[in-house]
C-alpha positions in Angstrom: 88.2 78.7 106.4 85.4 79.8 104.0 83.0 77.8 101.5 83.6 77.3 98.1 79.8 78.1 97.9 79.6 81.3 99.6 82.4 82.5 97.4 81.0 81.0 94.5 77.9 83.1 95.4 79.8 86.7 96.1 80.8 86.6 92.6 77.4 86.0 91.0 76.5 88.6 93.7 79.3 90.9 92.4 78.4 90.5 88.3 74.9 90.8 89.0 75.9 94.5 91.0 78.3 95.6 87.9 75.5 94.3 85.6 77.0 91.3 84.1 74.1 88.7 86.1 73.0 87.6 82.4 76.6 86.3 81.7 77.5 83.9 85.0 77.2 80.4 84.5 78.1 77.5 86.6 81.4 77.5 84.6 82.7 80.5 84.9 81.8 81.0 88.8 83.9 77.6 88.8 86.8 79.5 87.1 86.3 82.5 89.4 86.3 80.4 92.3 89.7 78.6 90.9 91.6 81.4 90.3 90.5 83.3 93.8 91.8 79.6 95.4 95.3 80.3 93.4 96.1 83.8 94.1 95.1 83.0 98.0 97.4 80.2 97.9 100.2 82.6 97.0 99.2 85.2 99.3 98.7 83.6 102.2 100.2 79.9 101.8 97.1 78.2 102.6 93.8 77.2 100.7 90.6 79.7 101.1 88.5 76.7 101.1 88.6 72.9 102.3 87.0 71.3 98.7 89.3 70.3 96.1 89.5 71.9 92.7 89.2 69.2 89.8 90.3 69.0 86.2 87.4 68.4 84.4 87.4 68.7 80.9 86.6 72.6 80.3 88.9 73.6 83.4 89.4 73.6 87.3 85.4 73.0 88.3 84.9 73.0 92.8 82.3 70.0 92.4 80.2 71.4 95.5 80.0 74.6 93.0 79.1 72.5 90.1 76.5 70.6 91.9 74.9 74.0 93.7 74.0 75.1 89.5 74.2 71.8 87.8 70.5 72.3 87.2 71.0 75.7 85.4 73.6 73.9 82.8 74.9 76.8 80.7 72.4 79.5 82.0 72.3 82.6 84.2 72.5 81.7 87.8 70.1 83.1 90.0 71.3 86.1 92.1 71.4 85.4 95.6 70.2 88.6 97.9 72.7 90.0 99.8 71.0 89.0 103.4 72.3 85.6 102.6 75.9 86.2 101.8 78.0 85.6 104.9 80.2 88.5 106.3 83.7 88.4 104.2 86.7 89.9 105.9 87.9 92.4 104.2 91.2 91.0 102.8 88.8 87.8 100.9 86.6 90.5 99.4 89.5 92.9 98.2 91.0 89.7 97.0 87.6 88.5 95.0 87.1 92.0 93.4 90.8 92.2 92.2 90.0 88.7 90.4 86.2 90.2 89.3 88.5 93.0 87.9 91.0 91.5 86.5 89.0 88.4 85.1 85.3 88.9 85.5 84.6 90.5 81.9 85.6 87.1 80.6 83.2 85.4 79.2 83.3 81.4 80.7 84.9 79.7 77.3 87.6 82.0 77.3 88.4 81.7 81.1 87.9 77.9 79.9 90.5 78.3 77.2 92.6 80.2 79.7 92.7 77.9 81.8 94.2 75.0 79.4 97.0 77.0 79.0 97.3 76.6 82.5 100.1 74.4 84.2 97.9 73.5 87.5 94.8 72.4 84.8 97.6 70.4 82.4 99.8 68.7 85.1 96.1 67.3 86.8 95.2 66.2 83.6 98.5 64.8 83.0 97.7 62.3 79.0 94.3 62.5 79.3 92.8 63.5 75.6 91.3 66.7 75.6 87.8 65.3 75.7 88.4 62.7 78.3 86.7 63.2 81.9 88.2 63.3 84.9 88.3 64.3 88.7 91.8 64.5 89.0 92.8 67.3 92.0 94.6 69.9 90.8 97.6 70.2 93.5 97.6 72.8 96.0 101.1 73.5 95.3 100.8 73.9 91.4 98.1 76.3 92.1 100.2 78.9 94.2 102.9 79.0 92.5 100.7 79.8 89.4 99.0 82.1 91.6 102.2 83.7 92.2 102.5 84.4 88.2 99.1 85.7 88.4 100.2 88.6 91.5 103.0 89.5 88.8 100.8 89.4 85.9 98.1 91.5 88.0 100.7 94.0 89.4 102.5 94.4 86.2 98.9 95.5 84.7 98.7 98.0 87.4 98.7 102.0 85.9 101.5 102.9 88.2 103.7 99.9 87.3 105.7 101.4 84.2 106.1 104.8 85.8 107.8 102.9 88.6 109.3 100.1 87.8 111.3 103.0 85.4 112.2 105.0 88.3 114.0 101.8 90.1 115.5 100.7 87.0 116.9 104.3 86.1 118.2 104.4 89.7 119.6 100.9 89.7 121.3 101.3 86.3 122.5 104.7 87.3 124.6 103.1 91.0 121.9 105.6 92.9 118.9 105.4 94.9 116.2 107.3 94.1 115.3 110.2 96.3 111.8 109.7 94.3 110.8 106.5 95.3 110.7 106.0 99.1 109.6 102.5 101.2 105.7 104.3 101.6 105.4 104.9 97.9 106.0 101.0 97.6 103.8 100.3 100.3 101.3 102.6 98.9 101.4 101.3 95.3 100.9 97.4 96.9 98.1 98.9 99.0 97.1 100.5 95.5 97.2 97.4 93.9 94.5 95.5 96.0 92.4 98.3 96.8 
């Protein structure tokens, strides 16, 4: 099992390589960090990381994260050098940078407004008014199954989804299978997906 802190610090790692060092604050590593937990969850049917993930009042925050930058408040967070980033296998890095892609130009209020919209965030949160603080956990169980939504919504944003997803429902409208579309192209457009 990994550390929410060694993630937390691959992504600041990651924004600082594509540029983007000057926009990662402690709050939207935190929302990284949730939504990497989620779509691991839902790959693999177990958490990435031992800490809970809270529902404090601008989203999910990993409070070990939160404490880590605290200091910085809404600031850059320093870059850590890449000497003191653990080794990652390769299926939690592949995973990271589809998140990074799919997420990271964000800035942090919008993953925080995203992330309201959310059912793991609401169902934590449960009456509270918006403003209210709290540590509630955010359920393991809530977040993969909206890590689930997230592989569809990721997949479905894919450049080879509509040009297939038209070939099977051609084929399955038509009663035929498609001589186009064999089991290795759909291993090869998942492969596609996370590579």
């Amino acid at each position: 099992m990994m550390e929410c802190l060694d993630i937390a610090k691959l992504f600041i790692f990651q924004a600082a390589q594509d540029g983007l060092s000057s926009e990662m604050t402690n709050m939207k590593v935190n929302k990284l960090v949730y939504y990497l937990q989620c779509l691991y969850l839902a790959l693999y049917e177990e958490p990435l990381f031992e800490d809970e993930i809270q529902a404090w009042r601008y989203g999910p925050v990993c409070p070990p994260v939160y404490t880590q930058y605290k200091e910085f408040k809404n600031q850059q967070l320093p870059v850590p050098l890449i000497d003191n980033l653990p080794e990652f296998p390769k299926n939690i890095t592949d995973l990271m940078g589809e998140v990074w892609c799919f997420l990271g130009e964000h800035h942090a209020y919008k993953l925080s407004d995203m992330t309201h919209q959310e059912f793991p965030w609401q169902n934590a949160r449960g009456d509270l008014p918006a403003d209210a603080p709290s540590q509630n956990p955010l359920s393991l169980n809530d977040m993969k199954d909206f890590g689930e939504q997230m592989l569809d919504d990721i997949e479905r944003s894919h450049p080879e989804y509509q040009k297939m997803i038209e070939v099977v429902l051609t084929d399955a409208l038509s009663g035929k299978a498609s001589e186009d579309l064999a089991v290795e192209d759909i291993d090869e457009w998942v492969d596609a997906i996370f590579a």
